[in-house]
Every structure is written in C-alpha cells, then in structure tokens.
N, C-alpha and C positions, 0 to 999 in steps of 0.2 A: 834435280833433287839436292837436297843440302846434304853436305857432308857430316859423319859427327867429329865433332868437336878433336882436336889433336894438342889443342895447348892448354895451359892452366887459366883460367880466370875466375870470375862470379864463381866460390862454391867448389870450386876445384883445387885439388892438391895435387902432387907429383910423388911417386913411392922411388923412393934413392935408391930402391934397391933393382927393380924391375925397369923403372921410368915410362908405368902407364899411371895412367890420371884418373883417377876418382873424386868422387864425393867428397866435398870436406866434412861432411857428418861421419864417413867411415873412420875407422880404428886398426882395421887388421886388412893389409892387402890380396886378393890371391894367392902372390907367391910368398906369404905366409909375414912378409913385414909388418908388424906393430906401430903403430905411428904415436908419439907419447901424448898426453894428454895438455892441451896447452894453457888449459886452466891457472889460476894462480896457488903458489906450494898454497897448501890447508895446513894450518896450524891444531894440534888438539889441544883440547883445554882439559883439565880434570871436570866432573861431573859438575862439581857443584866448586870451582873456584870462583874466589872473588873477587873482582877488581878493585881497582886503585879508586877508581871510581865511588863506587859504593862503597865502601870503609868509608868515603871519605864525605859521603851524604851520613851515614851512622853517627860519624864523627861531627860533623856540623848539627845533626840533630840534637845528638848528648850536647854539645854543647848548648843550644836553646834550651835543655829541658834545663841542665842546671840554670839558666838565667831564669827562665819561669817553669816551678814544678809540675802548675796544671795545666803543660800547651798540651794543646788536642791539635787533632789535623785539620780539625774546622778553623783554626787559625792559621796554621800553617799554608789552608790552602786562601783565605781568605788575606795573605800575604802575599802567595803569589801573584793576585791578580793585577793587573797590569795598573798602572797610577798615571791618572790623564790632567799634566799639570797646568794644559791650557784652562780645562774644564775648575779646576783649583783657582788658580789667579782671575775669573772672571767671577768665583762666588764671592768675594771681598775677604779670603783671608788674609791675615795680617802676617806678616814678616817673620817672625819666628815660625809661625804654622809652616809657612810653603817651604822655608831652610829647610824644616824636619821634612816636610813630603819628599825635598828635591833630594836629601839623605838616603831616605828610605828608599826612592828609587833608584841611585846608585848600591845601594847595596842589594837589591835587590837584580838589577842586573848585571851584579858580577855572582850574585848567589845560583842565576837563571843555569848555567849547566847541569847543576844537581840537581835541586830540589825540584825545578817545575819539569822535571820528567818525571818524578813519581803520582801513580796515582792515589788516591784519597784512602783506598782501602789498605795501600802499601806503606803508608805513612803510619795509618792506623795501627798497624802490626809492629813497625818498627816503634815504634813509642811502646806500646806496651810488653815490646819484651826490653826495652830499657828502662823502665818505671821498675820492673818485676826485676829486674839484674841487679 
C-alpha cells in the first residue's frame, strides 16, 4: 500500500510552525498558523480616479476638436482604421498622395495607445462634453 505523502511537492506547503504539509490552497493550519496570502500587494485606487492615460486621450482629443470644430467620432474612428500602403502604391497614386498616407500612418501609430482603445460610443461622450465645456 502507498504511503501518504511526508514531503512538500505538486500543491503542498510546509506550516513553520507545526512542520506538517498541507494543501497549497489552505490558509490557516490546525495548529492555528496563518499562512500569508502570496498574491501581488493590491493597490487601491479612488472610485473614480483618472489616469495619466485618459487625460491624456481628452487632451489629444481637445486638441483635434480645436483643429476641426465638427470632428464627430465617425472620423475619428474612420481614422483609426488601419492604412494598407501596399494596397495605395498599386492604385497609381502619385507621390505627394502616398507621402501624406505614409504621414498619416505614422501618426497614426504613435496615436494607436490612446485613441484606438476607445470605443465609438466613448468617443461620442467625450466630444460632446467638450463641444458643451
């Protein structure tokens, strides 16, 4: 007949204080040791803090609206989408066209942290409480 088990492995921990072996899903030993939680510290945040992050899409947004008063999010998202400059240099545009394309997708991929994680209805909001501000 197999023995059980006497040492640590797969799933098992050792109580420091007793030096019998349990479960690594336990917390509290028989003879009454705690084992701490090994989880990573949790940081609180306030409810509704903001990050660095979002101010900083708000901010890049205000700044689009002062360059254009009427952006809607329908441009904004029709900005995001991705620009395919193979699919561009085979339709025969001419040399000034692709410069601005290959522009716009540089800026556009350093824009990609912010903006192309909002989605269209969150855009929508955030424009018009800055239209209205």
């Amino acid at each position: 007949m197999a023995e059980n088990k006497t040492t640590g492995g797969r799933g098992k921990k050792q109580c420091p204080k007793c030096e019998q072996y349990l479960a690594a899903a336990l917390r509290r030993c028989e003879c009454g040791h705690t084992f701490a939680s090994s989880s990573k510290a949790k940081t609180k945040k306030a409810k509704f803090a903001i990050t660095e992050e979002q101010v900083r899409v708000v901010m890049e947004i205000q700044n689009k609206l002062n360059d254009d008063p009427e952006l809607t999010a329908e441009a904004i998202e029709e900005a995001k989408k991705p620009i395919d400059l193979n699919a561009a240099l085979s339709s025969g545009m001419n040399n000034a066209e692709i410069k601005k394309l290959i522009k716009r997708r540089e800026s556009q991929e350093a824009e990609g942290t912010t903006l192309a994680k909002l989605r269209k209805r969150d855009l929508e909001k955030i424009i018009a409480i800055l239209k209205a501000g």
